[in-house]
C-alpha positions as CSV (number, residue, x, y, z in Angstrom):
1,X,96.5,102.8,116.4
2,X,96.3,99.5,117.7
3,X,98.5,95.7,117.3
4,X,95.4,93.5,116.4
5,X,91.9,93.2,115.0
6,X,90.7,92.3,118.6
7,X,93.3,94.7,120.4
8,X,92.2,98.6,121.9
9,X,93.2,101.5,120.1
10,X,95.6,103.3,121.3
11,X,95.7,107.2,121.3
12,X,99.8,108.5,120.4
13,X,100.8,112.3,119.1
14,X,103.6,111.9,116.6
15,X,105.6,113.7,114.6
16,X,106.6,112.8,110.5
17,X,109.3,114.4,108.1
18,X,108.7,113.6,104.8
19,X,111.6,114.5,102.1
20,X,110.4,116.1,98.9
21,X,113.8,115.7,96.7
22,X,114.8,111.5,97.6
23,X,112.6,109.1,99.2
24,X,113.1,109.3,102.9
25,X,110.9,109.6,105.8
26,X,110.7,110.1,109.9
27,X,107.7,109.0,111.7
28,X,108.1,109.1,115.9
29,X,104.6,108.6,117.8
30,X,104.4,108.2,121.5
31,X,102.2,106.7,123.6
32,X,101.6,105.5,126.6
33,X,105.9,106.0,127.7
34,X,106.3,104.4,124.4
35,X,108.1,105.5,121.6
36,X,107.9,104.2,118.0
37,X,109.9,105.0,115.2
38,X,109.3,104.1,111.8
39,X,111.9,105.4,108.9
40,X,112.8,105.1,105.6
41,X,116.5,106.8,105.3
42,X,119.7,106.0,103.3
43,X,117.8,103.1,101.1
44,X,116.7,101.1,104.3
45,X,113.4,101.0,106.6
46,X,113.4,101.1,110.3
47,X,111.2,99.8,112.8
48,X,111.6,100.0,116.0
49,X,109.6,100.9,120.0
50,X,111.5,102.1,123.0
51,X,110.5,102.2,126.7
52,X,110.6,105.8,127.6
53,X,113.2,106.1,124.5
54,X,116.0,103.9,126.1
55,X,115.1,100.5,126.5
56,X,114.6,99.0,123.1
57,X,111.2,96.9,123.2
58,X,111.1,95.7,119.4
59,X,113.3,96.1,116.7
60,X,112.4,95.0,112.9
61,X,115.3,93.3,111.6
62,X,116.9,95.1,108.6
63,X,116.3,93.5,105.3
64,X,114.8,93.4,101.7
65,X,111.5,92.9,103.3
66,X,111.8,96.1,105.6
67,X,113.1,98.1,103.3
68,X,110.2,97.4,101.0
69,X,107.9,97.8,103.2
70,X,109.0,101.6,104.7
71,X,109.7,102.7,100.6
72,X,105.8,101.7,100.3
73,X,105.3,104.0,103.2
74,X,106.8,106.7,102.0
75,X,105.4,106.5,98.5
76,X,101.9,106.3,100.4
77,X,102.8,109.7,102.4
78,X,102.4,111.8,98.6
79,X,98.9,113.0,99.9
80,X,100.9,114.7,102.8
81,X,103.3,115.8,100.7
82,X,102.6,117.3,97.4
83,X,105.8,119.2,96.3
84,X,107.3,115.8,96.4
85,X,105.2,115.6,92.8
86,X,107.8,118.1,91.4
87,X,110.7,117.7,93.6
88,X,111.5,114.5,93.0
89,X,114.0,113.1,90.1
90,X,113.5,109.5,90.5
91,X,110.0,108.9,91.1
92,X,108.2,107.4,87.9
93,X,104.2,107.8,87.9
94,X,102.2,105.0,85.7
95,X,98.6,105.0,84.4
96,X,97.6,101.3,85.5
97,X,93.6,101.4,85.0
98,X,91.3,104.5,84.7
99,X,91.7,106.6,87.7
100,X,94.8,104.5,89.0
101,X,98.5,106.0,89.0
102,X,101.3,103.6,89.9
103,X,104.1,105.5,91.7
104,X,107.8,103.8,91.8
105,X,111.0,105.3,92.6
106,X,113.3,104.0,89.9
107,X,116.4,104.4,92.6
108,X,114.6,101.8,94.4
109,X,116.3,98.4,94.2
110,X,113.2,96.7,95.5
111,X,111.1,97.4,93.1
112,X,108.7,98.9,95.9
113,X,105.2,100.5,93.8
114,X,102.1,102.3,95.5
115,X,98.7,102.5,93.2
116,X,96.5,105.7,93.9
117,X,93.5,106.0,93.6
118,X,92.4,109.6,91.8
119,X,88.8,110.8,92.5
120,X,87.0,113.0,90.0
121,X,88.6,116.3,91.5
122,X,92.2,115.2,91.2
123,X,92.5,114.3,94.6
124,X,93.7,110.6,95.7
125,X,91.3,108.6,97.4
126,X,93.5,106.1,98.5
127,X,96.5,104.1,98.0
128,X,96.8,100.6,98.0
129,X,100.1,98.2,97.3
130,X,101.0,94.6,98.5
131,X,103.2,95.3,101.3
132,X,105.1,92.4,103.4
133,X,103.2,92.2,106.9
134,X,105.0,91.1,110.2
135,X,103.1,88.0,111.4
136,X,105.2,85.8,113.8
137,X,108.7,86.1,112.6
138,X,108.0,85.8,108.9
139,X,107.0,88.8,106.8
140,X,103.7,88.1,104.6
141,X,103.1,89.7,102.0
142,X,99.2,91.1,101.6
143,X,97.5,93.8,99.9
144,X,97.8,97.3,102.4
145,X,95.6,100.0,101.9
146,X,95.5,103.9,102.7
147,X,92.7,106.4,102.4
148,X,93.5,109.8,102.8
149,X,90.7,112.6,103.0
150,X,89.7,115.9,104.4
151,X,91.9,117.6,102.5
152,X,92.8,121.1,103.1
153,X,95.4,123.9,102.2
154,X,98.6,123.8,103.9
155,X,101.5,126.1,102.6
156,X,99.8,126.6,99.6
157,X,99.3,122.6,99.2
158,X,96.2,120.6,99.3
159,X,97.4,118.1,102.1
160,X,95.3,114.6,103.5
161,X,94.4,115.8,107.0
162,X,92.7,112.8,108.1
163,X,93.9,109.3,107.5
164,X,93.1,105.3,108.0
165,X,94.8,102.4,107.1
166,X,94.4,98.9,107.1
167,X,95.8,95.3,105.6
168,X,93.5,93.3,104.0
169,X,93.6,89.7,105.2
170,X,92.4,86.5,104.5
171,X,88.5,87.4,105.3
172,X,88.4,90.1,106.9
173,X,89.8,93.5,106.8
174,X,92.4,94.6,109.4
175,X,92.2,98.4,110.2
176,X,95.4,99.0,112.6
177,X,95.7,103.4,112.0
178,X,93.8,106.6,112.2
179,X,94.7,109.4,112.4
180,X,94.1,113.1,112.0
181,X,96.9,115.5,110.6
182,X,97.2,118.8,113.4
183,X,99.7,120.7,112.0
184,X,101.9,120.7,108.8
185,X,104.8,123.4,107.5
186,X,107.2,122.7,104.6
187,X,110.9,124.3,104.6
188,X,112.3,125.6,101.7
């Protein structure tokens, strides 16, 4: 991952629960003695990096905007998490455009929506949504984009094991994540 366009990517190992039955999600990287956390639990988003885990570096204020923002997240992390498709009461799927389902979570008082992308196997391509974007201390809303692919079985699942991701601004095309999925297990 990195901060910036021009910044170096930084290698991290991190860890992610996703829930299957509400919205609600755990992601903790570290890297380089840092550790980031970025959440979606009880209706709000969390943002935040430690030094070594104690000293609090950055923390995203909470708010509208935040919350957004991590609901968004979570509704992106459905191509790691498949038996969230049947698990889930309050999510309500959409047919936008051809090959395009909107996902929302009608619990959701944001009104937070993710569009996938569906490939001619069944399989989603990618996700894309206008997602609010820290710059400075304002939060900016611009189109965010996911793109899952590799996939493979997990736990009887056909799961995303490699992903990017990237904002879309003004000219150019900001990709900040990459990653490849190790390891996956589901509880019951």
């Amino acid at each position: 991952m990195r901060v910036s366009a021009g910044a170096r990517w930084m290698s991290f190992t991190s860890e992610q629960s996703i829930q299957s039955r509400f919205s609600g999600f755990r992601w903790v990287a570290r890297t380089s003695g840092i550790l980031i956390t970025d959440a979606y639990e009880a209706g709000h988003g969390i943002a935040m990096s430690q030094l070594a885990g104690l000293l609090t570096l950055k923390k995203a204020s909470r708010g509208p905007e935040l919350d957004r923002g991590e609901i968004q997240r979570y509704l992106s992390s459905l191509m790691l998490c498949p038996a969230t498709l049947v698990n889930h009461p309050t999510l309500e799927w959409n047919a936008v455009a051809a090959s395009v389902l909107r996902v929302r979570d009608l619990a959701d008082p944001t009104g937070a929506w993710v569009d996938f992308e569906i490939g001619e196997n069944g399989e989603p391509t990618s996700c894309h949504t206008i997602r609010p974007r820290i710059v400075g201390r304002t939060a900016v809303d611009t189109k965010w984009v996911a793109k899952g692919s590799d996939f493979r079985s997990c736990n009887g699942m056909r799961v995303a094991h490699s992903l990017e991701v990237w904002w879309e601004i003004p000219d150019a095309q900001f990709c900040y994540y990459q990653s490849q999925v190790t390891h996956c297990e589901s509880e019951a």
